[in-house]
C-alpha positions in Angstrom: 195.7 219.5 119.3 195.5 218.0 115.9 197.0 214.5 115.4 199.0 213.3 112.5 198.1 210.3 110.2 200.0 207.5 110.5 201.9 208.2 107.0 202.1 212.1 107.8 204.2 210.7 111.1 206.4 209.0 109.3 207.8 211.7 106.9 207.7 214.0 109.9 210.0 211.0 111.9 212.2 211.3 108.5 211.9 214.7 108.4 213.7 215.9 111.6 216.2 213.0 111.0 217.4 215.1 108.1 217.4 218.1 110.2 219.4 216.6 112.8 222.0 214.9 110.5 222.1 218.4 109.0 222.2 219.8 112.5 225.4 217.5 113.4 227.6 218.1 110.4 226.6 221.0 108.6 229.4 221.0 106.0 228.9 217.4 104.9 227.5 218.0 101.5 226.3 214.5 101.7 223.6 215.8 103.9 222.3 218.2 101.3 222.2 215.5 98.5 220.3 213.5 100.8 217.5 216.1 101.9 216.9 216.8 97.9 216.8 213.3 97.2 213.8 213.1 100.1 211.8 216.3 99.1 211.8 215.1 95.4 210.3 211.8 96.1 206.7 213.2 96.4 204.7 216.7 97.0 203.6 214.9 100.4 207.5 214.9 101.5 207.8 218.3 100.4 204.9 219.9 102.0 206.5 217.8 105.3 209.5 219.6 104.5 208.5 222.6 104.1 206.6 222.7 107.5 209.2 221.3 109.3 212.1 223.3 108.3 209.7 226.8 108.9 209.3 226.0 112.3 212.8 224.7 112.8 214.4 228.1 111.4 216.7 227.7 107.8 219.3 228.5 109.8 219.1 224.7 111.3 219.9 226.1 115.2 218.3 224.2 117.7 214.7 224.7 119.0 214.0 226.5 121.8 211.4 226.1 124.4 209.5 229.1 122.8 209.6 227.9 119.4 209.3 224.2 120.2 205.6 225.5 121.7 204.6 227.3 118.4 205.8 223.9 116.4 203.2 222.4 118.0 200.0 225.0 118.2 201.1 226.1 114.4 201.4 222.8 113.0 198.9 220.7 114.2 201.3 218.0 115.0 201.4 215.7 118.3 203.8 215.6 120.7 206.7 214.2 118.7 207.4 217.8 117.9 209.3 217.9 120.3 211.8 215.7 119.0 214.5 217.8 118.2 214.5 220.3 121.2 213.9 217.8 123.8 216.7 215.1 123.0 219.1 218.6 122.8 217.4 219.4 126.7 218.2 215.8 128.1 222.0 215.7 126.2 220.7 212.9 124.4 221.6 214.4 120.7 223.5 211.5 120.0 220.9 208.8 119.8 219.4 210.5 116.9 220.4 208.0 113.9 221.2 209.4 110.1 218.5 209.0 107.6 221.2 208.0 105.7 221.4 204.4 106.0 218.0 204.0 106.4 217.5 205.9 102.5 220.1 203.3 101.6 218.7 199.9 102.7 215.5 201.4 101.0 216.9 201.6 97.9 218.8 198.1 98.1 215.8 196.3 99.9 213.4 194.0 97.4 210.5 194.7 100.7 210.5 196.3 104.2 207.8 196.7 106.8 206.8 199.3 109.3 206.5 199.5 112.9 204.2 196.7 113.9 203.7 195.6 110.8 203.7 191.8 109.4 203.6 190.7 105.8 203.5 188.1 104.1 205.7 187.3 100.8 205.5 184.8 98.3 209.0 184.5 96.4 209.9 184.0 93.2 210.9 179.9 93.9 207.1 179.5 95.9 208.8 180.0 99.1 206.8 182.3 102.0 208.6 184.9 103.7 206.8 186.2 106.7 208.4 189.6 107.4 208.5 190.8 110.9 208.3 194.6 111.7 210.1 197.8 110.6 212.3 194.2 108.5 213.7 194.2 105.2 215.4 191.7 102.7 216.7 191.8 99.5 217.0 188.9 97.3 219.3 187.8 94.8 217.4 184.5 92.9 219.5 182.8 90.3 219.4 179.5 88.1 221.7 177.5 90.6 220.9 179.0 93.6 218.4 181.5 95.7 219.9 183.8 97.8 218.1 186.2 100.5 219.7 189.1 102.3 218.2 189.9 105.7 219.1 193.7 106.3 217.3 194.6 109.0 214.9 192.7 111.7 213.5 189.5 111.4 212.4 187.1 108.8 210.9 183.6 108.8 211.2 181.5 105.8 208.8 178.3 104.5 211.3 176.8 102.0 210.1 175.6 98.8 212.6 172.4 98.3 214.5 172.2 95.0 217.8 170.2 96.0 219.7 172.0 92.6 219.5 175.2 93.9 220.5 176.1 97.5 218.5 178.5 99.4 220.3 181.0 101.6 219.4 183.5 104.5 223.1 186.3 104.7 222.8 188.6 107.8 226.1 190.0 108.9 228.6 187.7 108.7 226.2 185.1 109.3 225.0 182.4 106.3 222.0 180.2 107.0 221.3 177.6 104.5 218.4 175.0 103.6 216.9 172.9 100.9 214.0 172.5 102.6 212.9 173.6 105.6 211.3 176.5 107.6 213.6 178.3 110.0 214.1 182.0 111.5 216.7 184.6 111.1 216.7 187.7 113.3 219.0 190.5 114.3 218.4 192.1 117.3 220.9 195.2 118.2 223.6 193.0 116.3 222.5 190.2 117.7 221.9 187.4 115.1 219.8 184.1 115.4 218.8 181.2 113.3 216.3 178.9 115.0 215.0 176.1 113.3 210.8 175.2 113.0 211.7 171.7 111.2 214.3 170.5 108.7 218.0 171.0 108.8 219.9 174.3 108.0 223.6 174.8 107.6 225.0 178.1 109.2 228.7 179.2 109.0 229.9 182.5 110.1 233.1 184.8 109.0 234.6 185.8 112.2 233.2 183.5 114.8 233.9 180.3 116.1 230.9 179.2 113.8 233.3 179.6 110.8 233.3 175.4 110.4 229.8 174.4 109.8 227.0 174.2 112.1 224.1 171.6 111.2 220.7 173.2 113.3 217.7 170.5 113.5 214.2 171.1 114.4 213.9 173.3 117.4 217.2 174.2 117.3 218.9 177.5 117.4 222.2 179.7 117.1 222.8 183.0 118.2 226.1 185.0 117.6 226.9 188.5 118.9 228.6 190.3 115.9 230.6 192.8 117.9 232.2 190.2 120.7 232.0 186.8 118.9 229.9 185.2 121.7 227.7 182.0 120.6 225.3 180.4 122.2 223.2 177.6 121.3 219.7 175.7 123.0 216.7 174.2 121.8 213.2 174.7 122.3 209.8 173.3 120.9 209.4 174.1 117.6 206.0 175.4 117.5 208.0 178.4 119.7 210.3 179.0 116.5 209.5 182.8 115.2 206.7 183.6 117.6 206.5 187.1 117.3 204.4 186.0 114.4 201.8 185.5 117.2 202.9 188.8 118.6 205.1 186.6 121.7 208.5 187.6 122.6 210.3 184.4 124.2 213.9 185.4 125.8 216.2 182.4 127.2 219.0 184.4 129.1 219.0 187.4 126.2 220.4 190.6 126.8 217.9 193.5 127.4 220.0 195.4 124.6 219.0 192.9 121.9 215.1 192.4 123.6 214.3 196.5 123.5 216.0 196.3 119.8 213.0 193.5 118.9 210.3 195.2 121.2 211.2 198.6 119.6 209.9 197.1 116.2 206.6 197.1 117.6 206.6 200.2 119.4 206.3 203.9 117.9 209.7 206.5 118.4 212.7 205.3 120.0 214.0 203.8 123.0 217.2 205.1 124.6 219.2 202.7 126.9 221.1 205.7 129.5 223.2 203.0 131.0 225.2 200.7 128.9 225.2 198.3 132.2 221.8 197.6 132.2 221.6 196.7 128.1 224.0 194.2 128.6 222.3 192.1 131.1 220.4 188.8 130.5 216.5 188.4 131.1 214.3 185.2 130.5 210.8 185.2 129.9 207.4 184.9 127.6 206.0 188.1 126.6 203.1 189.7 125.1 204.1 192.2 122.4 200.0 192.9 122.1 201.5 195.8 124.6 204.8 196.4 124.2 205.1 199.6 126.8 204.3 197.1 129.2 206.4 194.0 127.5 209.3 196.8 127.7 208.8 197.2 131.3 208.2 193.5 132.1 212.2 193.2 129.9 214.2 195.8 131.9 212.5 195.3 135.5 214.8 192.1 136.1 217.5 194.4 135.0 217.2 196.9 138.0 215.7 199.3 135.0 212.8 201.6 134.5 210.8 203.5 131.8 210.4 206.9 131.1 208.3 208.3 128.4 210.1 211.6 127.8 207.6 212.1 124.5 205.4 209.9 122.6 208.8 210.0 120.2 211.0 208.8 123.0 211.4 206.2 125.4 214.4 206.3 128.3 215.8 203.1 129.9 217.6 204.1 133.2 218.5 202.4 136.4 215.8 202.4 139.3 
């Protein structure tokens, strides 16, 4: 069996997420406008198309066994085929997200990353963002102050100092900001953090007891849950500030929902957590993302947890 390229499997990833959000709510029109809007952005996405929806049937009805078979020997494609069919088998429909969103942060973000993948970005001031994977920011630069929007993943920012104009990290509710300094910003499965390499940064948050200002200095770091309001606050040494950049995950009493969020940038499909009870527990730890099958199963172990790759599209988080 034939393997995709890397870029063929992401428009085939995109692809079926367009099927299923048409699957789900077939008289949103919204839906429509939004598979147009993909197939006109390049013959590549339409040929995708095209080969996608033939196997799927233009009815949209979900794959069978039998057809789910000749996706795969007609096609060429690898065993992410089975996408569509096999989260209907396991009842797992649900965890399929809407393109939507993700079409929209494209459009607003100024860069974004894939899976596993780390850039580096000089901005317009001479600051250096180093983007973490499947990340994305917009920016918003003016002559009084500079002004970067984290909208997904994780960021780390070398700060070019000009004490006129303020330079600020938004993510949720959440406002970090320096003059000069180099600190991190993250959000994790709506879990945000600033931690501080050296310098000082201001952060403030709407909606959190971290609405009066909090002062972070080197080493320092902040991290506020968005849906319950939960802070918590520690230090470590600074040369452990950002280090996914060296492809390390350190956790210091996380929750395993926020740790498979980060360790999902690195690895290819999705991972489902079946039981809410196990995502909210707390794990410490150094890990190497080098592997992150393995850093996964390192992550939910503690939590009375195990692995299951259903397809290489999908990865299930259950109890033992």
């Amino acid at each position: 069996m034939n393997e995709t390229t890397p870029d063929q499997g992401r428009l085939l990833d995109e692809a079926i997420d367009l099927v299923i959000r048409r699957q789900n709510d077939p008289d949103n029109p919204v839906s429509e406008d939004l598979i147009r809007a993909w197939r006109a952005r390049s013959q590549q996405h339409e040929d995708v198309w095209s080969r996608v929806s033939r196997v799927h049937g233009a009815s949209g009805k979900i794959l069978d066994e039998r057809r789910r078979i000749e996706r795969g020997e007609s096609l060429g494609l690898n065993r992410r085929n089975f996408l569509v069919g096999g989260l209907t088998v396991l009842g797992l429909g649900s965890v399929a997200y809407s393109f939507g969103p993700g079409m929209l942060m494209e459009a607003r973000a100024d860069h974004m990353t894939d899976k596993g993948e780390i850039r580096w970005i000089n901005l317009p001031d001479g600051s250096i963002a180093t983007l973490g994977p499947e990340s994305a920011i917009a920016l918003s630069f003016q002559n009084d102050r500079r002004e970067v929007e984290l909208l997904a993943g994780m960021c780390f920012f070398e700060v070019a100092k000009a004490t006129d104009r303020p330079f600020s990290v938004v993510c949720a509710d959440l406002r970090a900001t320096a003059l000069g300094t180099a600190f991190d910003v993250s959000n994790d499965a709506g879990i945000v953090t600033v931690a501080v390499d050296h310098g000082l940064v201001d952060v403030q948050a709407q909606n959190s007891p971290l609405q009066a200002d909090v002062n972070l200095g080197e080493g320092q770091w902040v991290t506020i849950d968005t849906a319950s309001g939960r802070v918590d606050r520690g230090q470590r040494d600074s040369g452990q500030i950002a280090a996914w950049r060296d492809n390390l995950l350190i956790a210091e009493e996380e929750t395993v929902e926020a740790l498979v969020a980060r360790i999902g940038r690195w690895l290819p499909g999705r991972i489902v957590i079946a039981d809410p009870s196990v995502g909210h527990q707390r794990v410490s730890g150094i890990f190497d993302l080098t592997n992150p099958l393995r850093t996964l199963e390192a992550v939910v172990h503690p939590a009375g947890a195990r692995i299951r790759r259903v397809t290489s599209f999908v990865t299930v988080i259950s109890p033992l």
